[in-house]
C-alpha positions as a Markdown table, in Angstrom:
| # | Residue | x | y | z |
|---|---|---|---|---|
| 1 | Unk | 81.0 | 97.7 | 108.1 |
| 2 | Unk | 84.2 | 100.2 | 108.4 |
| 3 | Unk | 83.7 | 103.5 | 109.5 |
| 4 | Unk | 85.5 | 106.3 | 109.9 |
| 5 | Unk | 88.9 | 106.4 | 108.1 |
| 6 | Unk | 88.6 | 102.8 | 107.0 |
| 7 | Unk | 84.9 | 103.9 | 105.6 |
| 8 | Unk | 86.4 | 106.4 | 103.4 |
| 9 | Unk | 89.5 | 104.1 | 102.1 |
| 10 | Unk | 87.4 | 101.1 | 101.0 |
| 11 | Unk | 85.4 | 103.4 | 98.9 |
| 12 | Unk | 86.5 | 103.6 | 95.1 |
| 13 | Unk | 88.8 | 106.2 | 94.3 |
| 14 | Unk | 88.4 | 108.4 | 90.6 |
| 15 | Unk | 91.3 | 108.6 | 88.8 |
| 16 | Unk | 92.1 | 110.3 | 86.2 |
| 17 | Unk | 93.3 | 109.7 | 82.8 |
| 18 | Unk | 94.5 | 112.2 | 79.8 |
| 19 | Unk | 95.5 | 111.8 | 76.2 |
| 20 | Unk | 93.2 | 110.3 | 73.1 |
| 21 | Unk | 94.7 | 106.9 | 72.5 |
| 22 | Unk | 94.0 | 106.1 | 76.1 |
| 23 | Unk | 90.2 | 107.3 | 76.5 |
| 24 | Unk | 89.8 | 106.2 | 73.5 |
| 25 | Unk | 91.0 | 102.2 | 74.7 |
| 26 | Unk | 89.2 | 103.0 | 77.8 |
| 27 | Unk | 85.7 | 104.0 | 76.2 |
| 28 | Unk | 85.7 | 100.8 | 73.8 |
| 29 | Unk | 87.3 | 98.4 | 76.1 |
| 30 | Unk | 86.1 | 99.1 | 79.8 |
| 31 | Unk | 83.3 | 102.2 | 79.3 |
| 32 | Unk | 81.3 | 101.1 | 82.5 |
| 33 | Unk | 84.1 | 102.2 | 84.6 |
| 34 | Unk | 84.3 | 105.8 | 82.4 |
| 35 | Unk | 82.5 | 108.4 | 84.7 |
| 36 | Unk | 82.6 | 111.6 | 82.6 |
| 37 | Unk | 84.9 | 112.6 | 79.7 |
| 38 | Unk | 85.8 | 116.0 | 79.3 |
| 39 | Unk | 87.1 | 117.2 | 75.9 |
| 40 | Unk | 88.1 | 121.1 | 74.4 |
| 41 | Unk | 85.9 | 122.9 | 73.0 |
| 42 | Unk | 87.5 | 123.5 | 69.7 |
| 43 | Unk | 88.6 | 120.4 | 69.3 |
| 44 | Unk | 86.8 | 119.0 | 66.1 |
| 45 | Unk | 88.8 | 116.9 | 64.1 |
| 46 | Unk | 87.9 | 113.0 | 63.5 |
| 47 | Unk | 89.9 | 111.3 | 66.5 |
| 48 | Unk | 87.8 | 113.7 | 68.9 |
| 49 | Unk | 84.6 | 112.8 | 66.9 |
| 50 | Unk | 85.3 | 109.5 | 67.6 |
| 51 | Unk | 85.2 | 109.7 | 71.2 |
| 52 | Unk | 82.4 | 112.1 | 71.3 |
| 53 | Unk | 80.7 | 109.3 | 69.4 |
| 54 | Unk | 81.9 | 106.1 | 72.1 |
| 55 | Unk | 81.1 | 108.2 | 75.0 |
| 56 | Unk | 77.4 | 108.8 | 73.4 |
| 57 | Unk | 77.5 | 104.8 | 72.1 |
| 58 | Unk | 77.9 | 103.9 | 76.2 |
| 59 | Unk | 76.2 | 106.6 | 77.5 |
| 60 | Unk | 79.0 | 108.4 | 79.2 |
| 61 | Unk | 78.9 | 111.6 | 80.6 |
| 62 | Unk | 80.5 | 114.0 | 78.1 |
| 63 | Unk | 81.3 | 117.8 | 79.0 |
| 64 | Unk | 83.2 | 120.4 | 76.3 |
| 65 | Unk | 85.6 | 122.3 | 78.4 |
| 66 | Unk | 88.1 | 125.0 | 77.6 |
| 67 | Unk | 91.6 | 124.1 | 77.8 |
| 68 | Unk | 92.0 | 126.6 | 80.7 |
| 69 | Unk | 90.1 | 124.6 | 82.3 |
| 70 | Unk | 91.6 | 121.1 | 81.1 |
| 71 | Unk | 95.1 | 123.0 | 82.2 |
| 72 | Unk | 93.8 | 123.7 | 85.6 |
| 73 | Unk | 92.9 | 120.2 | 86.2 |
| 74 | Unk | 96.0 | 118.2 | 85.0 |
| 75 | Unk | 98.5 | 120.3 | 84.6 |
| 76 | Unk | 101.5 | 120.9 | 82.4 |
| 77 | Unk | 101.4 | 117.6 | 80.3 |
| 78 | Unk | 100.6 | 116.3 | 77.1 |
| 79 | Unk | 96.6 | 115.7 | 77.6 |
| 80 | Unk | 95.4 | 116.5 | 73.4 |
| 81 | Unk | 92.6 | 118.1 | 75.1 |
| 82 | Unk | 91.0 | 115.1 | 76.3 |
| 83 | Unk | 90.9 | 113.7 | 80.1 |
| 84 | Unk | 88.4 | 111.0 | 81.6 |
| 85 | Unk | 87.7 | 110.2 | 85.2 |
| 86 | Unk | 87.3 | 106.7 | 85.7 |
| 87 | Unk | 87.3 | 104.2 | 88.5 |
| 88 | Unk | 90.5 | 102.7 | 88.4 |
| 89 | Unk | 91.4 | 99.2 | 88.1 |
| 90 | Unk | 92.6 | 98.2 | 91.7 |
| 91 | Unk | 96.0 | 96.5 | 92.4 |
| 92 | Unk | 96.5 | 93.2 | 92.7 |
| 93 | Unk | 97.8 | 92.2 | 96.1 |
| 94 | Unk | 100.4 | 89.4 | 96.4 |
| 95 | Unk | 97.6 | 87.1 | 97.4 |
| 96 | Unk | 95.8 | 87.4 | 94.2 |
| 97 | Unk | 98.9 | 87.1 | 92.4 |
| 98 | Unk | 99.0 | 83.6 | 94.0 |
| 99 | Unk | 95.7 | 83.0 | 93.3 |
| 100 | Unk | 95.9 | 83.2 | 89.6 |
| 101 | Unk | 99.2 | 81.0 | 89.0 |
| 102 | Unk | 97.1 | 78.4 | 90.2 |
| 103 | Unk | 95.2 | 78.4 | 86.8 |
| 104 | Unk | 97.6 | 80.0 | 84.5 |
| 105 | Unk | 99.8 | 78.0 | 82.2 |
| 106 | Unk | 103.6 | 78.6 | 82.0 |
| 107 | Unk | 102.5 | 82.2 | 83.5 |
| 108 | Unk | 105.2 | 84.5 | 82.4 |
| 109 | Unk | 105.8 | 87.8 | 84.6 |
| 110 | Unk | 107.8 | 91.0 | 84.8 |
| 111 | Unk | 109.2 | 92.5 | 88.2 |
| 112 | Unk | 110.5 | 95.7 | 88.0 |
| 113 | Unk | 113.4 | 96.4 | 91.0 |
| 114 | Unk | 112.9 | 99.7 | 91.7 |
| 115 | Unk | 111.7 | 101.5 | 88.6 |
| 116 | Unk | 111.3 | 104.7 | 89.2 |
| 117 | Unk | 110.6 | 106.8 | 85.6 |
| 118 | Unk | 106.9 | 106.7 | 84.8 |
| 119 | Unk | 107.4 | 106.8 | 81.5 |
| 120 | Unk | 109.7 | 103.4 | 81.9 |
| 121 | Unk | 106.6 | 102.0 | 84.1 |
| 122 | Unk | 104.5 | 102.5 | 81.0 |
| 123 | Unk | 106.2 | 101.2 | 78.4 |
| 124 | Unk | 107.2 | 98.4 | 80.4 |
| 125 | Unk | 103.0 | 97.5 | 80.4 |
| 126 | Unk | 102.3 | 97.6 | 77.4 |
| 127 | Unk | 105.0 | 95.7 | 76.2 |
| 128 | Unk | 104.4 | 93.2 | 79.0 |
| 129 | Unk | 100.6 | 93.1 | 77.9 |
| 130 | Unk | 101.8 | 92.6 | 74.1 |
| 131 | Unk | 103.8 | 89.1 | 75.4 |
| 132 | Unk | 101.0 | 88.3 | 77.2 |
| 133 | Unk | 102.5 | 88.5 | 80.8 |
| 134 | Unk | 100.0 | 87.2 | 83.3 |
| 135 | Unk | 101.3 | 90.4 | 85.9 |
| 136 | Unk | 103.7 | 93.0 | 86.4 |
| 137 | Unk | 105.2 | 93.2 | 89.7 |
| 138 | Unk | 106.8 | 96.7 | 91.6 |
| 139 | Unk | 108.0 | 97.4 | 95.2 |
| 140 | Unk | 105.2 | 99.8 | 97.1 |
| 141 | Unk | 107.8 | 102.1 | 97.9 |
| 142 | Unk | 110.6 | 103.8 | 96.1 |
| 143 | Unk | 109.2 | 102.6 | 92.8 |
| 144 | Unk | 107.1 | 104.5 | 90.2 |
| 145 | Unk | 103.1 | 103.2 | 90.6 |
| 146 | Unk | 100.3 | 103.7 | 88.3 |
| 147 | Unk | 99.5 | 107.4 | 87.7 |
| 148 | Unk | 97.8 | 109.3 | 84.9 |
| 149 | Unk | 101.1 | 109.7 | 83.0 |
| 150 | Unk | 102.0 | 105.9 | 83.2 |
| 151 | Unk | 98.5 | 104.9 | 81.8 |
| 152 | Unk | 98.7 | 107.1 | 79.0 |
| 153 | Unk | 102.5 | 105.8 | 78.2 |
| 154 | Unk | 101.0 | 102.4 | 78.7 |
| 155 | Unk | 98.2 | 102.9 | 76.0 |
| 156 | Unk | 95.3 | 100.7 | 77.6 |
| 157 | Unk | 97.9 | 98.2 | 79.1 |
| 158 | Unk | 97.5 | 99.5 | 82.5 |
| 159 | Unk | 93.7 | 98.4 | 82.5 |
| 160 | Unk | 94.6 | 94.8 | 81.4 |
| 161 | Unk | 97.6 | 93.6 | 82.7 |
| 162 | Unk | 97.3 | 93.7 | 86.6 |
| 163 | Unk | 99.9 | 95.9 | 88.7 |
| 164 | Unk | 101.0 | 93.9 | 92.0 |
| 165 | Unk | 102.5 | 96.5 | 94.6 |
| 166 | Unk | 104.0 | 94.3 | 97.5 |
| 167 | Unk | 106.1 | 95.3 | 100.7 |
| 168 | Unk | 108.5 | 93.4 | 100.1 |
| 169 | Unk | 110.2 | 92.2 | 96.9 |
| 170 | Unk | 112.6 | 89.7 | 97.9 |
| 171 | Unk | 109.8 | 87.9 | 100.0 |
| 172 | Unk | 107.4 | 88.0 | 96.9 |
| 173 | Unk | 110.5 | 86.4 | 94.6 |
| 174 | Unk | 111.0 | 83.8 | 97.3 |
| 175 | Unk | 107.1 | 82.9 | 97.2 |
| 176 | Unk | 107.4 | 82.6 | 92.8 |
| 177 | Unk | 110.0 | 80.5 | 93.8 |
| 178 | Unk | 108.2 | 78.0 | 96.1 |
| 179 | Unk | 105.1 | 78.2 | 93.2 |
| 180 | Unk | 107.6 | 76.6 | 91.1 |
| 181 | Unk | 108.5 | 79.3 | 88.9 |
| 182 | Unk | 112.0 | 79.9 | 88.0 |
| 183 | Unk | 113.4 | 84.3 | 88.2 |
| 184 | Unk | 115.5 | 85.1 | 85.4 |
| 185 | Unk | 116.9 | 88.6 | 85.9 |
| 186 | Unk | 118.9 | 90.5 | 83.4 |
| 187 | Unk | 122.6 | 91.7 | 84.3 |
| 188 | Unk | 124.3 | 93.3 | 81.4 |
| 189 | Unk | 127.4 | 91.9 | 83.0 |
| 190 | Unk | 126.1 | 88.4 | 83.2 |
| 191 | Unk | 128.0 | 85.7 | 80.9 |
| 192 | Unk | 125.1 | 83.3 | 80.2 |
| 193 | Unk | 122.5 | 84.9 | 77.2 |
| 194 | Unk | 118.7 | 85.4 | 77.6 |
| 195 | Unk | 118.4 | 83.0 | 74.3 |
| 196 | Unk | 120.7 | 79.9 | 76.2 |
| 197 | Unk | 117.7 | 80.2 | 79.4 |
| 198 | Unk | 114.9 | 77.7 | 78.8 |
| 199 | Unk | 112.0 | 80.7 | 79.1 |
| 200 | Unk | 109.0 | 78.7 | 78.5 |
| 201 | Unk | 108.1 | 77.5 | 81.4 |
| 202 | Unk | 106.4 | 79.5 | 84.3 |
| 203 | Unk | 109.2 | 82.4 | 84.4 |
| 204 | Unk | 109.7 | 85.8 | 86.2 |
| 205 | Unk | 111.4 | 88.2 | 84.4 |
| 206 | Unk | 113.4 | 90.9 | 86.8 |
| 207 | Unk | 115.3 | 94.5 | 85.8 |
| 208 | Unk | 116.7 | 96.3 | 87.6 |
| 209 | Unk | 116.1 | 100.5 | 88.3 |
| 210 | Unk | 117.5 | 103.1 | 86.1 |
| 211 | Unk | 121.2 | 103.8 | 86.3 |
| 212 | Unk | 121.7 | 101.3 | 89.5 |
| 213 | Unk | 120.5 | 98.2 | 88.0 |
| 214 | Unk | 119.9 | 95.4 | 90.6 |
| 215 | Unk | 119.7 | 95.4 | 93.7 |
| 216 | Unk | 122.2 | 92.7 | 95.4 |
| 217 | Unk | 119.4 | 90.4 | 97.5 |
| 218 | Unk | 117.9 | 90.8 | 94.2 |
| 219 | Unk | 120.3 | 89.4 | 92.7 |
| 220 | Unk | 121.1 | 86.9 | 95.1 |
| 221 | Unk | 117.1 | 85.6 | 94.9 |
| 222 | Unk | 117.9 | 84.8 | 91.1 |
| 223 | Unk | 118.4 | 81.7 | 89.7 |
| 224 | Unk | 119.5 | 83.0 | 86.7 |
| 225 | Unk | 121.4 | 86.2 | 85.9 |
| 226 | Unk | 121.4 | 87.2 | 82.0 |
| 227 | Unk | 122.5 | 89.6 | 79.3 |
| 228 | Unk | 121.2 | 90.6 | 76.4 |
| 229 | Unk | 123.4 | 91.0 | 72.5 |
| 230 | Unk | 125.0 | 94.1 | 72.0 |
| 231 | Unk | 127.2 | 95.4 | 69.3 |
| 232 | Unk | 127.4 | 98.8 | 70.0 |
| 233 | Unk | 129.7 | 101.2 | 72.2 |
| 234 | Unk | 126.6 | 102.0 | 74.8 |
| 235 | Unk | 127.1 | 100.1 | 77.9 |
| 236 | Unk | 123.6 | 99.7 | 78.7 |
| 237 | Unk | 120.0 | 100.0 | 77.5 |
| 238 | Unk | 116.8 | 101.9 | 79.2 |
| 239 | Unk | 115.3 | 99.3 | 81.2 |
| 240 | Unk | 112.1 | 99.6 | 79.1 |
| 241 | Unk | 113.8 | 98.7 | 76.3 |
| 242 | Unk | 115.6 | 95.8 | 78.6 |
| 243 | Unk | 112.7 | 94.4 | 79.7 |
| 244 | Unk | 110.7 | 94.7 | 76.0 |
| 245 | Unk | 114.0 | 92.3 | 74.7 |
| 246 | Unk | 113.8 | 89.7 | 77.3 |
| 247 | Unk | 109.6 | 90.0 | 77.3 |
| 248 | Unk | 110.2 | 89.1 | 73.1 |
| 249 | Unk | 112.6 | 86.4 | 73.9 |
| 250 | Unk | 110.2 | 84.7 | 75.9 |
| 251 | Unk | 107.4 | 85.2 | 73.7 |
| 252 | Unk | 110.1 | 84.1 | 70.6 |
| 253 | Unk | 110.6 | 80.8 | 72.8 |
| 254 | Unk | 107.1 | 79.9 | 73.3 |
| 255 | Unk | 106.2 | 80.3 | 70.0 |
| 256 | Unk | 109.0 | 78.0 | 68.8 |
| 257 | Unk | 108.1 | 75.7 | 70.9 |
């Protein structure tokens, strides 16, 4: 049994998450892992009813707090005056990632080079969870991770599409690669379209960071590089709006087919 520093890193970490939509998602979808909820004191409307009436439902702790106090705790950011401490949904490591393609048919994921916006992080989940991606993959360093602002941009995507946080992102690409799964990355300069790429097989689905784009082994690791339709004088999109275009192509092909 570890001891020591190792004692005190395998035990589960809190976490904690803010917002209504997202306790809310957490109470009815994963309430055993809700430890308390705290909600304002004045707030008394129907959507803080409602979790006042899940937490009681699955028998979760439930304090009223003053909005000092919810202040104190998370800061300057956009909580509705509602915040949960849970036990958060662990990582999976490159292993498990291999694990599951085992089992999964035509498993469909997104890598994320280098992401570094929260915000982008988020909304790159829950659109990934709304294709049905099997995993979302990020570089452990340099790259935004799962905080309390990405699960509340994520809306209850965070807690059921797995996060895989490797060393090495060109290695991990290389291992899809031998597990027979083709990386499609898209390159607003590329000449080949996302809809002329067969996408329904077992696919990864790469963008690059904000404002920098792909990094060259990246690129180099692809098998194909591809751009998405524009009309317009912008030269390129947000990368969660990137990645939510080629996640809908795929999902567009499979249905299709």
């Amino acid at each position: 049994m570890p001891s020591g520093e190792n004692a005190r890193s395998a035990m589960k970490r809190s976490e904690t998450i803010y917002g209504m939509h997202a306790v809310r998602v957490m109470l009815e979808r994963n309430a055993e892992r809700v430890l308390t909820v705290r909600l304002a004191q004045r707030r008394d409307d129907p959507r803080a009813r409602e979790i006042e009436e899940l937490a009681r439902r699955n028998a979760r702790p439930l304090q009223r707090v003053d909005l000092h106090s919810l202040r104190q705790q998370l800061g300057d950011v956009a909580h509705q005056g509602v915040a949960a401490e849970i036990t958060p949904l662990p990582p999976w490591s490159e292993d498990e990632l291999l694990d599951a393609l085992q089992t999964a048919r035509a498993p469909l994921l997104l890598t994320l080079d280098g992401v570094q916006d929260p915000h982008n992080l988020g909304a790159c989940l829950r659109t990934a969870d709304a294709c049905g991606a099997l995993a979302v993959v990020v570089p452990r360093d340099r790259a935004a991770q799962l905080t309390p602002a990405v699960r509340k941009v994520a809306a209850g995507a965070a807690d059921t599409t797995p996060v895989v946080a490797v060393t090495n992102l060109v290695r991990t690409l290389k291992l899809l690669k031998d597990a027979g799964l083709w990386i499609v990355a898209a390159d607003a300069a590329a000449t080949m379209r996302a809809r002329e790429v067969d996408l329904t097989g077992p696919v990864v689905l790469v963008l690059g960071a904000e404002g920098t784009g792909l990094r060259q082994l990246t690129r180099q690791n692809c098998d194909f590089l591809v751009s998405l339709p524009q009309r317009g004088a912008v030269e390129s999109l947000n990368v969660s709006v990137a990645a939510a275009m080629l996640l809908y192509e795929a999902l567009r092909q499979r249905d299709a087919s």
